[in-house]
N, C-alpha and C positions, 0 to 999 in steps of 0.2 A: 243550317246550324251544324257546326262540327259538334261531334259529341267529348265528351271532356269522360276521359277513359279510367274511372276509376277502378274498373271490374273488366277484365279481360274478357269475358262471357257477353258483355255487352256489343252486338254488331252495329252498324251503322245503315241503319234501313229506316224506312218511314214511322214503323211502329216502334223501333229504337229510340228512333230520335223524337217523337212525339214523349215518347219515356224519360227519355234524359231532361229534357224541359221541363216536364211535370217533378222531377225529382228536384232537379235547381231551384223550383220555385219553392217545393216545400224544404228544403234544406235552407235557403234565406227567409221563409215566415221561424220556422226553429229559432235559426240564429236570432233573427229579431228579438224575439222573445225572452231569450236568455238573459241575464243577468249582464251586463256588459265587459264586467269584469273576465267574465269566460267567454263569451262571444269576442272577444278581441284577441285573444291567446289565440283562440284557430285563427280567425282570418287572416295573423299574422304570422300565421305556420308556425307559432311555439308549438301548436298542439294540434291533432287533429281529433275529431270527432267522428269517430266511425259512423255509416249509416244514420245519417240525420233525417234523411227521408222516412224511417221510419222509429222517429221518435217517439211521437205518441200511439202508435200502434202497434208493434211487432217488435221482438227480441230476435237475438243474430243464431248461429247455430246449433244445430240440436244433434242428440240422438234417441229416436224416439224409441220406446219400448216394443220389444218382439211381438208381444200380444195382441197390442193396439193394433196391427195391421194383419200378423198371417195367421188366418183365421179356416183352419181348415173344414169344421163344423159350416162353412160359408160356401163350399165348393158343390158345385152342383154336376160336374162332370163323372162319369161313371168309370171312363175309361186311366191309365196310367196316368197315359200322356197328357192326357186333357186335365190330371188335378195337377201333373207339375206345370203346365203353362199357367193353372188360375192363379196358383201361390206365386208364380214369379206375375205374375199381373197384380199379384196384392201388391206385393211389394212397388213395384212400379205407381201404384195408384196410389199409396202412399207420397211417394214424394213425390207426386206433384202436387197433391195436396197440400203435405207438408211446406213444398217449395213457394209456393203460396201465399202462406201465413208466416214467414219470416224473414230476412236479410240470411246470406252468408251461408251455409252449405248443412246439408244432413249425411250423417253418421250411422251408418249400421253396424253396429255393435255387434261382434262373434256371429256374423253373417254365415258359418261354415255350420256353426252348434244350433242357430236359429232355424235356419232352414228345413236343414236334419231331422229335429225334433217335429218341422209343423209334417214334411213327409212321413213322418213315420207315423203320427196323429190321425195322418190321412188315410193310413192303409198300402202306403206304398212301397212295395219291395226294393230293396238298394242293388236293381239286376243290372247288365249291363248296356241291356238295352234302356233301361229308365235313368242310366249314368249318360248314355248318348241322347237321351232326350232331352235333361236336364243341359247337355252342351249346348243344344240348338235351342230351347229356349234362350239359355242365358246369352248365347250371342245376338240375339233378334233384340232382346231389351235391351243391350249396351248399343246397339246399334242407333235406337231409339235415344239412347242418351246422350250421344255425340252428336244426331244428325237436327233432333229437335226443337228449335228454340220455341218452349212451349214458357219461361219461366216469362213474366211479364211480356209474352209475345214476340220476346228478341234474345232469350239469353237461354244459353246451356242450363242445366242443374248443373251444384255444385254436390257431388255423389263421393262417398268413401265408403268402400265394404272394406270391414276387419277381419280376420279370418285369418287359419295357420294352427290353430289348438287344438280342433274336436280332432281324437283320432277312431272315434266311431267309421264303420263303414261311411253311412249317409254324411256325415262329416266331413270324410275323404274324397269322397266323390263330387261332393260340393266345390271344395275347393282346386281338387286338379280340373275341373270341368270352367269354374269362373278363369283362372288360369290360361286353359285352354281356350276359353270362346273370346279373352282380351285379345291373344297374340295371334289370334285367325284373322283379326280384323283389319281395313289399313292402318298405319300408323295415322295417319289423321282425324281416325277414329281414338280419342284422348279420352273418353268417359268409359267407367267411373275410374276414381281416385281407387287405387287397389293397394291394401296396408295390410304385410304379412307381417302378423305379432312371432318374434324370433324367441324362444324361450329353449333354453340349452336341455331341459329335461324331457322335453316333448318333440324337438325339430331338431336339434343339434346332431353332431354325428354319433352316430347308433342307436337314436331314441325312434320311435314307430313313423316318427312322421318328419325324417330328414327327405326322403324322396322329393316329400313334396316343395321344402324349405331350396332343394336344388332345382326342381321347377319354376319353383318362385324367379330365384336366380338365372337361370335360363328365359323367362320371359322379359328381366327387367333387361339383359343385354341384349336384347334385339326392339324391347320399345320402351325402356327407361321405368317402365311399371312393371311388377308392385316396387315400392317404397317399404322403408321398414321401420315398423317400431322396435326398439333394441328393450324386451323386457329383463333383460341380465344387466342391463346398463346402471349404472351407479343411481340414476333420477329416479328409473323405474321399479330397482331393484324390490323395496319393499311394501309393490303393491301388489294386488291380487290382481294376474293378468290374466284375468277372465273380465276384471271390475275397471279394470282401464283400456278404453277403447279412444279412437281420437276422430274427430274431424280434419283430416290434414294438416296444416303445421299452427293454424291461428286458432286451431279448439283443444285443448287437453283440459280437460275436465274430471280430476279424482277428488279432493278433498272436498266436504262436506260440512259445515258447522249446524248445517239445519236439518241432518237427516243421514240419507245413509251413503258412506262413500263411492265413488265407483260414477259412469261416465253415463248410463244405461238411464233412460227417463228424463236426463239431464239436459243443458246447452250451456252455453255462454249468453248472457243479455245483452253485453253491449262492451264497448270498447274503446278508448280514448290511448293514443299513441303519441308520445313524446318527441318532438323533434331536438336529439342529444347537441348536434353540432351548433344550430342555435344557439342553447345555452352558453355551450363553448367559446363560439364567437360574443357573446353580450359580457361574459365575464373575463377571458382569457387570464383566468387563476384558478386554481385546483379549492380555495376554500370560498373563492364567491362562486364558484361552481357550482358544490355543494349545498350553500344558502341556496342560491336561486334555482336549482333540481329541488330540495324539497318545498319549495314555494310553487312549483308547477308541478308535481306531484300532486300537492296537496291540492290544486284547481280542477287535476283532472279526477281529485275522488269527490269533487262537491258534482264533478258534469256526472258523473257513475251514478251518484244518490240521486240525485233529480231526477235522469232517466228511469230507476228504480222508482220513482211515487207517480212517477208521469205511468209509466207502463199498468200501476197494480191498480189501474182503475180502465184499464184498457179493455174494450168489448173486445176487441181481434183477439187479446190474448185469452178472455175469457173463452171465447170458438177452441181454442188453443188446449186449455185446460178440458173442456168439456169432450172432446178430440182422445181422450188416454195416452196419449203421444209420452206426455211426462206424468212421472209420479208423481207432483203436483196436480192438484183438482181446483184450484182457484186461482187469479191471477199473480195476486200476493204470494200464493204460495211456492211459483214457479219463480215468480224474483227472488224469493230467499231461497229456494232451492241449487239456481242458478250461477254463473258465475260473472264475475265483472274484471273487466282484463286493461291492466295499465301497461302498455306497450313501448318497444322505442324502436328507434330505427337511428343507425349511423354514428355505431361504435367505433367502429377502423377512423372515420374522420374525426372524431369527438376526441381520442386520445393525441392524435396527430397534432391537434389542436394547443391540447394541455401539456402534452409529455416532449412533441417534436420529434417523436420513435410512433412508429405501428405497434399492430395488436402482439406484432410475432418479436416485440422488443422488452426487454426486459420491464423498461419503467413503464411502455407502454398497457404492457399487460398487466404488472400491479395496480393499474392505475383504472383496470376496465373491472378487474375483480371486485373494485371497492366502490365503483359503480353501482354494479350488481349489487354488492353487498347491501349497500344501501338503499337502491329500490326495493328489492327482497324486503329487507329488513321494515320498510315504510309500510308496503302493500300489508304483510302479515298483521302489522300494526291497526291496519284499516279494519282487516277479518277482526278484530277484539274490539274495536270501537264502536263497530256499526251491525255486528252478527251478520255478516253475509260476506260471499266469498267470495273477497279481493286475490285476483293471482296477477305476475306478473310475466307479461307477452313478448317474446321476442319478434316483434311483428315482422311478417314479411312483408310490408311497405311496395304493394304491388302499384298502386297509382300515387302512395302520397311519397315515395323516393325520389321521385320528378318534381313535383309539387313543392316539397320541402325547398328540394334546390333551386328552386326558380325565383323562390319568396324572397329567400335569402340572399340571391345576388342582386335583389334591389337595396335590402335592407343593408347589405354586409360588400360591397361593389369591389373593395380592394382584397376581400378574402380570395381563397385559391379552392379552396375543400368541394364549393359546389362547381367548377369551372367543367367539368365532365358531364355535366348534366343529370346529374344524379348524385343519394346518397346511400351506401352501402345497407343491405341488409342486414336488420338488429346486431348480433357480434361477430358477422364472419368475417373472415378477410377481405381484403377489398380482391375484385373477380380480377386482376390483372397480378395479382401479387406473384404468380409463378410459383408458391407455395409446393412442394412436395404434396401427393396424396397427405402419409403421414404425416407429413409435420400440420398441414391444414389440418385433418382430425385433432392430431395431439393438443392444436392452439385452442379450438374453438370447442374441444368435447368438456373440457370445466366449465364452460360456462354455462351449460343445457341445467347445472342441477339449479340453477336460481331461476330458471323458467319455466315455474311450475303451470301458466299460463299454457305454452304449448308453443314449441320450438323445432327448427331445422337445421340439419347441418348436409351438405350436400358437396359433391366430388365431381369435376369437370375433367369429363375424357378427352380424349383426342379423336376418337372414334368411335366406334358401337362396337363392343367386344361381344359379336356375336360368335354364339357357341363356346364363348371363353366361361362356363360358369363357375368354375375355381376363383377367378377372376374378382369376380361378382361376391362371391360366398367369401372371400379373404377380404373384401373391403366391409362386409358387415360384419367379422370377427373384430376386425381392426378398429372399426365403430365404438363397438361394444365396449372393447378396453379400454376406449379412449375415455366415456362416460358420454359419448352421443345418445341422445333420447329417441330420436327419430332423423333418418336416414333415406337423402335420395340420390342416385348414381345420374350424373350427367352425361349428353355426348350430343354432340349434332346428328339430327336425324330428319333429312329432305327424302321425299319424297316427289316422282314426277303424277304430275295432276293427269297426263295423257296415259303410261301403261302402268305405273303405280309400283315402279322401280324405288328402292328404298339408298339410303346409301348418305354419303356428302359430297355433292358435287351446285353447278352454278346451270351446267348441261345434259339432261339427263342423258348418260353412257347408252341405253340399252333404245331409243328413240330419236334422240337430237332433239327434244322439247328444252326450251328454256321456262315455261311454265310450271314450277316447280313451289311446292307450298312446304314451308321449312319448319319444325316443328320442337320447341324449347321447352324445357321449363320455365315459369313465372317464376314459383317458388316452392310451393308443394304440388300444384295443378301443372299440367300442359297445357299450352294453347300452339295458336299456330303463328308465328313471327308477328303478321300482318296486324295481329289483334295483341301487340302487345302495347301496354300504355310506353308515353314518352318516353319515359326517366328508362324504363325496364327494356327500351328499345338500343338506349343508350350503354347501357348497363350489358344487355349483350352484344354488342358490336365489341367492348372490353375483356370479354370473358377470355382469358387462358387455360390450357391447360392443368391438372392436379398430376403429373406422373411420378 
């Protein structure tokens, strides 16, 4: 049985593929069950339904509370060393724990300020030798988290530290040392997801902790990581960026209807993703568009609410609650706490569709705004109808961008939009557009403020500008003014599998190996070529340059 690649993390091995099976089967009893009215929207790729394998039992991402895990009163070691390797072992025991009990990826929230605090709880001096200790640990558990597939027995964690604000010693130390122990590793060492929060009064230049904001920089040009969250950014601007933390680009979690704002205790439940170009092609006019986008809106908030009544009688989540993980203590109360995320994917072809002009064309663009507008404008509608908190996702469409386009060239056989084999990422440009750096920023950074769901905008290099961190730090300035939310730098980056030569080439230079493991963005994650789904395989053989 091939496995059908909706999750990059998923390998292809015995206990994989006994996974993937198990997962098919419970995604068509789900479907079954459904209403048919919505069970026929997905199967016919209007819509998709995130994670249906864990419909009746588990919600998608979290980030769980500092408390609920590092626990220094818990540490039984007497020496330095030994309580910073327990607390980085807490941490670790956590998500797999965590990883466990939900779909979709965990969140460490101000992992720089958390840490800090449980060290210093512990008694431990911020010397330099316990800043070299803290390095060595932290490189043994990232280690553990790129090499282990411990998550259902075949698959990576899905891991993000936040970090970049404490300017505390133990704060500092934390963060130059995760830093350091990412860019010691191979490049095919991809875990975790590392998000430097960029805030101009704390990182920016002359503020205490730009040092480290140029580390940041320096590491993302030699392995694509950290990524950034832009807290000066237009989306971000007036939250409390200690209270907005993200799970990579498909969890932004800040507002609140049920409690208190901010990312920390919180996740997303679940997730239902729009296929735009569909509509496009079923309608081919700007107001039966319109009609039939708010007709499949509105199917994908009755599959959100079901999932919601299905969930709050759920034992896994009640484990969950009983867990401290979320400020929530019951299951119900983690589904209203929570969020629920109406998605799309396949803007650039959607307007191409309607306008006959791209994103980067004048009508095209007016035409993507009022899109937005109007999802925006439905979802918030939802948050007042239903008291729970509908956001809207600019999905990154890691397996359903293949998916989508496959459906629809049965259904749609004379269209052109899916003949590439894929459908672009929620509103970016399409990956071949040849786009300027800036004008790509400039197109696609208005559209991040109507994705309050959680969004990416990202820049494809021609090469790894390593050592170039001016570079690097000019393209997350340039982010910033644009109104991008969250920010990740591209470049092709191979690696040979025999002396572990890094670079782009087809032969490795430094041995003559053609065994050579190539190493991409998905969308917020890395993986390594081989494990990228179809569409995403497709999708980067396309990619050009941003110069």
């Amino acid at each position: 049985m091939k496995i059908s690649k909706e999750n990059s993390a998923v390998r292809d091995t015995h206990a994989g593929r006994n996974f993937a099976e198990g997962a098919r089967m419970e995604k068509e009893r789900v479907l079954a069950a459904l209403p048919e009215s919505l069970s026929s929207l997905h199967r016919a790729a209007v819509i998709h339904i995130h994670d249906l394998d864990g419909w009746n039992d588990v919600g998608n991402c979290s980030t769980p509370r500092p408390e609920s895990y590092l626990n220094p009163e818990f540490i039984r070691s007497r020496t330095d060393y030994g309580k910073i390797a327990d607390l980085i072992e807490q941490a670790r025991s956590m998500i797999y724990a965590v990883g466990q009990r939900q779909t979709g990826g965990i969140g460490c929230g101000n992992f720089d300020r958390d840490m800090a605090a449980a060290l210093t709880r512990a008694g431990v001096p911020p010397t330099e030798a316990n800043a070299e200790a803290f390095r060595e640990e932290a490189t043994r558990f990232f280690a553990g988290l790129s090499t282990q597939r411990l998550r259902n027995s075949c698959e990576n964690f899905y891991v993000t530290l936040n970090l970049g604000l404490d300017t505390g010693k133990w704060g500092r130390i934390v963060t130059s040392a995760v830093l350091a122990a990412f860019e010691s590793l191979p490049a095919d060492f991809t875990r975790p997801n590392i998000v430097f929060k960029v805030k101009r009064d704390i990182n920016g230049k002359g503020a205490v902790n730009h040092d480290l904001f140029l580390r940041a920089c320096a590491c993302t040009a030699k392995k694509m990581i950290p990524t950034y969250l832009l807290m000066d950014s237009a989306p971000n601007a007036g939250c409390d960026p200690w209270a907005l933390n993200i799970m990579g680009c498909r969890t932004r979690v800040y507002a609140n209807r049920n409690g208190d704002v901010g990312s920390i205790g919180r996740g997303n439940i679940a997730a239902v993703s729009l296929n735009l170009p569909h509509i496009a092609l079923e309608t081919h006019d700007a107001g039966r568009f319109f009609t039939r986008l708010a007709e499949v809106m509105d199917a994908a908030k009755q599959v959100l609410m079901l999932r919601a009544e299905t969930l709050g009688q759920s034992r896994y989540l009640a484990e969950v609650a009983a867990s401290g993980n979320w400020g929530a203590r019951t299951p119900d109360g983690i589904c209203r706490q929570g969020t629920y995320s109406v998605g799309f994917i396949g803007m650039a072809e959607t307007v191409e569709i309607l306008c006959g002009g791209g994103l980067q064309t004048e009508a095209g663009n007016r035409m993507a705004v009022k899109i937005l507008e109007t999802m925006r404008g439905m979802v918030d509608r939802y948050c007042v109808e239903t008291e729970r908190n509908f956001a809207l996702l600019a999905s990154p469409g890691e397996g359903i961008s293949g998916r989508f386009a496959d459906e629809d060239s049965k259904r749609f056989p004379e269209a052109s939009c899916w003949r590439k084999g894929f459908y672009t990422n929620s509103f970016h440009l399409p990956v071949d557009s040849g786009a300027s750096l800036a004008r790509k920023l400039a197109t696609e950074g208005p559209f991040h403020r109507f994705a309050n769901g959680g969004s990416i905008s990202y820049v494809e290099l021609r090469e790894a500008p390593v050592g170039n961190v001016e570079a690097v730090a000019d393209i997350v300035s340039l982010a910033t003014e644009c109104g991008v939310s969250y920010l990740g730098v591209n470049f092709p980056l191979d690696m040979c599998r025999v002396c572990g030569e890094r670079g782009t080439f087809d032969t490795c230079p430094k041995c003559g190996s053609s065994s050579i493991s190539r190493i991409r963005r998905v969308s917020g994650y890395l993986e390594t070529l081989d494990d990228f789904s179809t569409g995403k395989r497709a999708e980067e053989a396309m990619r050009r340059a941003n110069q």
